[in-house]
N, CA, C and O atoms as a MOPAC input file, in Angstrom:
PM7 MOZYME 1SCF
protein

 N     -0.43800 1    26.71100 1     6.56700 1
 C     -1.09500 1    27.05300 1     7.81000 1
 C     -0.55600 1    28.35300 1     8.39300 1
 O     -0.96800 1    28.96800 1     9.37700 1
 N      0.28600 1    28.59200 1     7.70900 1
 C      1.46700 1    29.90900 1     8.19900 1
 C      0.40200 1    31.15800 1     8.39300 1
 O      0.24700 1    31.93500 1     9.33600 1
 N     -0.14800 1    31.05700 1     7.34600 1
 C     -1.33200 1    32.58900 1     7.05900 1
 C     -2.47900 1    32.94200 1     8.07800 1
 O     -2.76800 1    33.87700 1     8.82500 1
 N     -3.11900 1    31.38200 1     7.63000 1
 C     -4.14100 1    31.76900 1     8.62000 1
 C     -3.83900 1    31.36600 1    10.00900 1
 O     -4.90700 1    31.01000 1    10.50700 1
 N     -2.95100 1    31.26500 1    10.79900 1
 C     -2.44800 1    31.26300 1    12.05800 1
 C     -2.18900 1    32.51100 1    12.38300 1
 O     -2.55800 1    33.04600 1    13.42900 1
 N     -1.44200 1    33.11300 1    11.36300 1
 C     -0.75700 1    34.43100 1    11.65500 1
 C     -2.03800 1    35.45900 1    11.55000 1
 O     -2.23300 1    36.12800 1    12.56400 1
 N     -2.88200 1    35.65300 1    10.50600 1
 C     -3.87200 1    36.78400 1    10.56600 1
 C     -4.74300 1    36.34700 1    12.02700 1
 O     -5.04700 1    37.23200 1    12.82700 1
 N     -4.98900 1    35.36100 1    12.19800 1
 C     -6.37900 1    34.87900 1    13.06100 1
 C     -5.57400 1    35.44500 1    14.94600 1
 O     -6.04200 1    36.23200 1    15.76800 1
 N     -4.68900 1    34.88100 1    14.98000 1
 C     -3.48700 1    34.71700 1    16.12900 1
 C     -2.78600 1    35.87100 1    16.42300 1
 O     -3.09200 1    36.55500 1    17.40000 1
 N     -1.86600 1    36.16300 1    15.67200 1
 C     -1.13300 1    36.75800 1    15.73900 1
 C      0.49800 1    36.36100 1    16.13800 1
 O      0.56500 1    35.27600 1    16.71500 1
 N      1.67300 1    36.97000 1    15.95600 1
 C      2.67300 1    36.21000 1    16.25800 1
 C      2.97200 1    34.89200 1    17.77000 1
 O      3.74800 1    33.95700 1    17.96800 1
 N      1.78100 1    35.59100 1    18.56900 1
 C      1.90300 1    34.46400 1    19.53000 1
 C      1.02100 1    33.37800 1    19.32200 1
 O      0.76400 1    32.90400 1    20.42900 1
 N      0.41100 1    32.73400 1    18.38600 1
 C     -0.39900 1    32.03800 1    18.00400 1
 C     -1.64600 1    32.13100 1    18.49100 1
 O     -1.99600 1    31.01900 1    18.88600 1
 N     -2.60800 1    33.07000 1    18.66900 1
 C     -3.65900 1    33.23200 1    19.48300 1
 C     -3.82400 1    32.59400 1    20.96500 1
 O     -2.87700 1    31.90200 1    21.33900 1
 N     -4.77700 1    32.73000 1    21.73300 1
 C     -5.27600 1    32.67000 1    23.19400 1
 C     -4.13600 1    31.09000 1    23.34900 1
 O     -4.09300 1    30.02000 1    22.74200 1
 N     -3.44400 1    31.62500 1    24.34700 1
 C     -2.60300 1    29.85200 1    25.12100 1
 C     -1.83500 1    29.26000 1    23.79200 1
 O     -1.34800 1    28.13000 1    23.76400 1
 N     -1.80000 1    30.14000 1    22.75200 1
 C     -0.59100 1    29.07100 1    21.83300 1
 C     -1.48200 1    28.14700 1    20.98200 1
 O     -0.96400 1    27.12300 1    20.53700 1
 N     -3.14400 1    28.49000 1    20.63800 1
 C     -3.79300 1    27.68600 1    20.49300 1
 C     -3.64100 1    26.90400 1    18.78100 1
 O     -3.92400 1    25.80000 1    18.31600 1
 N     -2.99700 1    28.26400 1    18.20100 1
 C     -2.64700 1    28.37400 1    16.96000 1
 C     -1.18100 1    28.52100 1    16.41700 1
 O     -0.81400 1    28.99900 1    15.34400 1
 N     -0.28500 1    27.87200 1    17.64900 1
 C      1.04300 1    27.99100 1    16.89000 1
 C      1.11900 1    26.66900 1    16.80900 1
 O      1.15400 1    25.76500 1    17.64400 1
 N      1.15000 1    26.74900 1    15.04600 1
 C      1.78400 1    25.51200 1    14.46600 1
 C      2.94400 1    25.64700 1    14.59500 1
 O      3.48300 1    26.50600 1    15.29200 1
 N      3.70900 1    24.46900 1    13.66500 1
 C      5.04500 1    24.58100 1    13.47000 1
 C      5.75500 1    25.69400 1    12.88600 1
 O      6.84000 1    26.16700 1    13.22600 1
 N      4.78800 1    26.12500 1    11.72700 1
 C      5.87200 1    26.69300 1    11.03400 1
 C      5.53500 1    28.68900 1    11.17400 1
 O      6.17100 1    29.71000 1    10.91700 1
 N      4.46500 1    28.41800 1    11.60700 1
 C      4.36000 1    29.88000 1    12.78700 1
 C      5.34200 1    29.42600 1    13.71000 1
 O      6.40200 1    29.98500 1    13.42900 1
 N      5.50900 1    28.42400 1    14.99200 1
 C      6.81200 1    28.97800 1    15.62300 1
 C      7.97000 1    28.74800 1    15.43400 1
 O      8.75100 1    28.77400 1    16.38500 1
 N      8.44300 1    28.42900 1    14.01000 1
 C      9.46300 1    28.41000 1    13.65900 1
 C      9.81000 1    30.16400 1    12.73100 1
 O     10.96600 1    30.53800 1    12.52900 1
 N      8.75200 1    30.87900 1    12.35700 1
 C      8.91000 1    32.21700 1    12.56500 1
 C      8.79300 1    33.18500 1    13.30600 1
 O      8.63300 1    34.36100 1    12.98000 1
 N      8.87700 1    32.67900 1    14.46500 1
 C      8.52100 1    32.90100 1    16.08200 1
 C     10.14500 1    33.17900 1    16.19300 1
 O     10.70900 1    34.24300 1    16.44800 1
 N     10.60800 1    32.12400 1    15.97300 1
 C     12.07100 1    31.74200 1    16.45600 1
 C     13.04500 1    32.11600 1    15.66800 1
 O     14.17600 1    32.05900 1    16.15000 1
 N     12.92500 1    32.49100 1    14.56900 1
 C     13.47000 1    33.06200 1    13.37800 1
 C     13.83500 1    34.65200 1    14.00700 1
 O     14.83700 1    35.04500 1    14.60600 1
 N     12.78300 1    35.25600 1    13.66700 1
 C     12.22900 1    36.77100 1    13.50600 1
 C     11.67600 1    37.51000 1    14.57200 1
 O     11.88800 1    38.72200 1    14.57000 1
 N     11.04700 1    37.04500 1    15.42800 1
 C     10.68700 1    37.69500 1    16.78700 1
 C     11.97700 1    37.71000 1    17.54900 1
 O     12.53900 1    38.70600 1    18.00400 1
 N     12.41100 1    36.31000 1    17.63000 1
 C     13.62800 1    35.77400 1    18.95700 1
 C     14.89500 1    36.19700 1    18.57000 1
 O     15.57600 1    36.84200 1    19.36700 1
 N     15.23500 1    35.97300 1    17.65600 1
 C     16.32000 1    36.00200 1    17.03200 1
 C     16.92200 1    35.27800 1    16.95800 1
 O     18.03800 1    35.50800 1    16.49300 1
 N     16.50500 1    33.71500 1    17.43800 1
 C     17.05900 1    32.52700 1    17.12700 1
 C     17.71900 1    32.00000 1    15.79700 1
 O     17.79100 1    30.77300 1    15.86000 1
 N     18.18500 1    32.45300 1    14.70800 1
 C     18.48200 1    32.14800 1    13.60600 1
 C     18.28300 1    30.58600 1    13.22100 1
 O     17.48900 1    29.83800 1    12.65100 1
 N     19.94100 1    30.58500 1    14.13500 1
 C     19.79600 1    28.79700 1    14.09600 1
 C     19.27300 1    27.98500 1    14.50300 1
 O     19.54400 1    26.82300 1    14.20000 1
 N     18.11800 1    28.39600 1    15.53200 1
 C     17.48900 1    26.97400 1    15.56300 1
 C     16.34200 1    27.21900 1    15.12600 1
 O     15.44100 1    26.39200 1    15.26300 1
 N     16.10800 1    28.65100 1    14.38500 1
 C     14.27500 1    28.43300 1    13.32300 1
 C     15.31000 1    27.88000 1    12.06100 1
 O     14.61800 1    27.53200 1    11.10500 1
 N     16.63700 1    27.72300 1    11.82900 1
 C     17.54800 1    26.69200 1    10.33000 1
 C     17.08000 1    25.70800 1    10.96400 1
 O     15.92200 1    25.34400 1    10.76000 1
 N     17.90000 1    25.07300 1    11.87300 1
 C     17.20800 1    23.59700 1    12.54500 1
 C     15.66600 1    23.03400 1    12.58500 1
 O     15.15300 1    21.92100 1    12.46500 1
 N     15.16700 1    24.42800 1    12.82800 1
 C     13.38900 1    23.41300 1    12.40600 1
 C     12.91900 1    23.44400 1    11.13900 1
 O     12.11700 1    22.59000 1    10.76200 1
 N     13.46400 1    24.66400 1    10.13500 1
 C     13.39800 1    24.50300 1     9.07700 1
 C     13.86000 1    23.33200 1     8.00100 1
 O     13.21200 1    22.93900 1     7.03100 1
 N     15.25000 1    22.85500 1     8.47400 1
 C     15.75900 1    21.60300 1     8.01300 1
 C     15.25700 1    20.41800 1     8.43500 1
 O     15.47800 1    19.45400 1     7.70300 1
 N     14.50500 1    20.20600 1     9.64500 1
 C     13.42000 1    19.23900 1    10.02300 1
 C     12.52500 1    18.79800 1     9.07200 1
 O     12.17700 1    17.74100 1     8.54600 1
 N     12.19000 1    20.35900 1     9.02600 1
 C     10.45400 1    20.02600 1     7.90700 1
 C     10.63500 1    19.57100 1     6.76500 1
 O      9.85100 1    18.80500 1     6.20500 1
 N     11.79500 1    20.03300 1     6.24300 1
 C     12.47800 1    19.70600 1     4.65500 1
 C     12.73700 1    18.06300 1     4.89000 1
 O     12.47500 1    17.27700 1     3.98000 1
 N     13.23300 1    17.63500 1     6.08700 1
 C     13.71200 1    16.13700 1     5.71900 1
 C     12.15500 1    15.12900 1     6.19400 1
 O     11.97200 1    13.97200 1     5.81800 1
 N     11.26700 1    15.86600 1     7.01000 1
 C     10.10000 1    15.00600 1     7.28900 1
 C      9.13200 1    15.26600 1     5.87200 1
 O      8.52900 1    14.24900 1     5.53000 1
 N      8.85200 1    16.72300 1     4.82600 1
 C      8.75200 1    16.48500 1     4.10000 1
 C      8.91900 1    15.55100 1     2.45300 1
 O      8.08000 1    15.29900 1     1.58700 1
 N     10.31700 1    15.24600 1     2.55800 1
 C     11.27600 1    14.80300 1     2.27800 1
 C     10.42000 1    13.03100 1     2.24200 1
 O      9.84000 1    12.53800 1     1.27500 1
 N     10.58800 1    12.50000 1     3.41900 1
 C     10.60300 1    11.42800 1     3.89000 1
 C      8.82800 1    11.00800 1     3.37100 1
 O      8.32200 1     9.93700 1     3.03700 1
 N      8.31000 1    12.28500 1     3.49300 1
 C      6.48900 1    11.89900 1     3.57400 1
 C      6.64700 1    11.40800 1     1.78500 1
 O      6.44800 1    10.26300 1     1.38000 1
 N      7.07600 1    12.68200 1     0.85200 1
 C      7.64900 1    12.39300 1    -0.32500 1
 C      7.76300 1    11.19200 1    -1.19500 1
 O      7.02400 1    10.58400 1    -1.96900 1
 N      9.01900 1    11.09000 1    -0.74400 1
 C      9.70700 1     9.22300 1    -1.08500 1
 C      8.48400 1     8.24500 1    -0.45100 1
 O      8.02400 1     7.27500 1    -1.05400 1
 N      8.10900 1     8.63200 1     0.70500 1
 C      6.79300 1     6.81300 1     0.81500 1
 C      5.90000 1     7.40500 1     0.02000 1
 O      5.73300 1     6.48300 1    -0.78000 1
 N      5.10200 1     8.38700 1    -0.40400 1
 C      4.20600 1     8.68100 1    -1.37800 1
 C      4.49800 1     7.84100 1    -2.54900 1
 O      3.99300 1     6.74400 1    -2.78800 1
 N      5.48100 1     8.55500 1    -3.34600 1
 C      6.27500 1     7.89000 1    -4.66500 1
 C      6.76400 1     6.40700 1    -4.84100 1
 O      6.80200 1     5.63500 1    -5.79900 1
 N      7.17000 1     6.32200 1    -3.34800 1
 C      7.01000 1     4.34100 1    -3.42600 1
 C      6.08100 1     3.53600 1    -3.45700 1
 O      6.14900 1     2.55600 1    -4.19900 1
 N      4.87900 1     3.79200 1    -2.56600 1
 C      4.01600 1     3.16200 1    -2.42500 1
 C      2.90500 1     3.12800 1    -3.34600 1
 O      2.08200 1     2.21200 1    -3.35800 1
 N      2.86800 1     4.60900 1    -4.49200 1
 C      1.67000 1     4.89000 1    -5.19700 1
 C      1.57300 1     3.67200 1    -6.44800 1
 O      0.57300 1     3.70300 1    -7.16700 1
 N      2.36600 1     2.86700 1    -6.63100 1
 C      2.20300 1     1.87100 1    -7.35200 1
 C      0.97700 1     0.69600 1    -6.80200 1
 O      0.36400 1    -0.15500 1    -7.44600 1
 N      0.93100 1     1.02000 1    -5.50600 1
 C      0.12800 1     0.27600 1    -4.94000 1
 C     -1.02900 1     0.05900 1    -4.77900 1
 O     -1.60100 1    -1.03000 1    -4.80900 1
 N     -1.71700 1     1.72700 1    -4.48600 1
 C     -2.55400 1     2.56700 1    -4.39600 1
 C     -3.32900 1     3.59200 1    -5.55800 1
 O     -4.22000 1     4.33100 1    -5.14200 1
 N     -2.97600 1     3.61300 1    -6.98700 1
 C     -2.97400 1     4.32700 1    -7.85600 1
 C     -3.62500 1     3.02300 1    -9.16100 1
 O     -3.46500 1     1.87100 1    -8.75700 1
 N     -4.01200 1     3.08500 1    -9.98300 1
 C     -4.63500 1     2.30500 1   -10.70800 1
 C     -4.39100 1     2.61200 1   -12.11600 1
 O     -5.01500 1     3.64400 1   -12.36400 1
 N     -3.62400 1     2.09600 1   -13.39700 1
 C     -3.02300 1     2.96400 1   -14.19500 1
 C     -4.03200 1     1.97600 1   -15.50100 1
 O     -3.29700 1     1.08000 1   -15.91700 1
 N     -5.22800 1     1.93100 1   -16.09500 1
 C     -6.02400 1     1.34900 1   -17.21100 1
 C     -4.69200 1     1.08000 1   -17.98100 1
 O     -4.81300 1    -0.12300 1   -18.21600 1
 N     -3.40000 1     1.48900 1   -18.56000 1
 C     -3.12400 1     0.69200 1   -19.51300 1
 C     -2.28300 1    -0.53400 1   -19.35900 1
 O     -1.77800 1    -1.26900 1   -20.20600 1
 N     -2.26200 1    -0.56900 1   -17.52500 1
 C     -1.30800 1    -1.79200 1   -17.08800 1
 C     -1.88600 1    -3.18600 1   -17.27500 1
 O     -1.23000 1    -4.14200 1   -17.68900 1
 N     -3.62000 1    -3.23100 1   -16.81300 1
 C     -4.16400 1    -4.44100 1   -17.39400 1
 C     -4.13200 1    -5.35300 1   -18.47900 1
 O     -4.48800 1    -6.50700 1   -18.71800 1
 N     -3.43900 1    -4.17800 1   -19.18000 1
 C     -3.50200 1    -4.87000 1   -20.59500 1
 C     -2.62900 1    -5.87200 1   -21.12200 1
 O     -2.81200 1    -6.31600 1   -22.25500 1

């Protein structure tokens, strides 16, 4: 979403913030602000909520996924 936030928007996420996602203002906070550490801190967020989305994918797809040679 980084791209097209940024071409459409611009670093302030277009009209009222309409278009800052996360990870536009976590290069908000990076690179405009100079916040280093806390665009690391939201960056390490996304990694562990990615992370987390991940592992229930991979657990649960046994559930949800249908494999023809298990019937057998």
């Amino acid at each position: 979403m980084f791209d097209t936030a940024f071409v459409l928007g611009g670093s302030r996420g277009g009209t009222r913030g309409s278009l800052l996602f996360y990870v536009l203002n976590l290069w908000n906070e990076g690179f405009r602000n100079g916040r280093f550490g806390f665009a690391s801190a939201l960056a390490w967020v996304l990694v562990i909520a990615a992370a987390v989305v991940i592992v229930l994918i991979f657990r649960t797809s046994s559930r949800w996924v249908y494999y023809e040679s298990e019937g057998e």
